[in-house]
C-alpha positions as CSV (number, residue, x, y, z in Angstrom):
1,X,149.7,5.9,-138.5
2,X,153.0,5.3,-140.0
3,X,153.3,1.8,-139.4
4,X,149.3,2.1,-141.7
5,X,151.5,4.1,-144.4
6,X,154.3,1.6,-144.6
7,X,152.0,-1.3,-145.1
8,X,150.4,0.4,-148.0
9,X,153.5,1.0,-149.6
10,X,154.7,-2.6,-149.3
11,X,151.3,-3.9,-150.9
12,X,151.9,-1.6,-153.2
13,X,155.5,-2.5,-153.9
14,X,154.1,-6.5,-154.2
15,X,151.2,-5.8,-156.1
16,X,149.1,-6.9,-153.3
17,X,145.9,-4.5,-155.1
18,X,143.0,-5.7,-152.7
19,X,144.9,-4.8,-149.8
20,X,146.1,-1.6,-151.6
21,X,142.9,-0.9,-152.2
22,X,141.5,-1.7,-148.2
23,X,144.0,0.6,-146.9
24,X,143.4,3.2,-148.7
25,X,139.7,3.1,-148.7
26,X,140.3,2.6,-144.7
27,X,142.1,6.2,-145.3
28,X,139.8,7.9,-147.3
29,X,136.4,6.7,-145.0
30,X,138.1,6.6,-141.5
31,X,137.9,4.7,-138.4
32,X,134.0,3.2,-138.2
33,X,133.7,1.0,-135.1
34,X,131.1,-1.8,-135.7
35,X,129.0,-2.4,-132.7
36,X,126.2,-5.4,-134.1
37,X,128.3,-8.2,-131.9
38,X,127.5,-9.2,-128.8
39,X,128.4,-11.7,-126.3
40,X,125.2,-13.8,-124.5
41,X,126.0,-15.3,-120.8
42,X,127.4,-18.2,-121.7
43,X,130.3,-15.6,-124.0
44,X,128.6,-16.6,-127.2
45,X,128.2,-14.4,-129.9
46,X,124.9,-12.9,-130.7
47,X,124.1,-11.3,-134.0
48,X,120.5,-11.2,-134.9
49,X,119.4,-7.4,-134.0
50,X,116.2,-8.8,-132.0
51,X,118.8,-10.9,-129.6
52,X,121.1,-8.6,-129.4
53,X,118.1,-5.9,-127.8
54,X,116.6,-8.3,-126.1
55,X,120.4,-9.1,-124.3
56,X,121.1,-5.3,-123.5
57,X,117.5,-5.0,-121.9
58,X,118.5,-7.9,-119.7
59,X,122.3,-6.6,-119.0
60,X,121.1,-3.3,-118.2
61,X,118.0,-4.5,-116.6
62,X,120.2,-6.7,-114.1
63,X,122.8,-4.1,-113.7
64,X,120.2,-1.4,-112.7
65,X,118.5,-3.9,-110.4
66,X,115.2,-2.3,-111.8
67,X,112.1,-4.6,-110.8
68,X,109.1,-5.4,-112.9
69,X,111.1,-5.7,-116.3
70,X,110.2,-8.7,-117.6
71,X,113.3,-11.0,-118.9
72,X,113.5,-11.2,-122.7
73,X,115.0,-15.2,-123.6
74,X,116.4,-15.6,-126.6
């Protein structure tokens, strides 16, 4: 946390305003982990929402071992 404090005050110092600005607002909103990226088979990045359901369906599908599912291509 202090290392977060100390980088504000040195954009601050060099009038670095945008990041002055980030940190603070990164301060003021908190942590908020993004979780619309995943990784296909091949370690691709997915990002269209109807992908990225359709690869969960099959991770979780394959790691459940559950039968009958039918597998969602992309």
């Amino acid at each position: 946390m202090t290392v977060k404090f100390n980088e504000l005050e040195t954009n601050t110092k060099d009038k670095n305003i945008r990041d002055s600005y980030m940190d603070i607002n990164g301060f003021k909103n908190g942590y908020k982990p993004t979780t619309d990226r995943v990784k296909n088979d091949k370690g691709n990045q997915v990002l269209h929402t109807h992908r990225i359901l359709s690869r969960w369906r099959n991770h979780f599908s394959q790691l459940l071992n559950i039968r009958g599912i039918n597998v969602v291509r992309d």
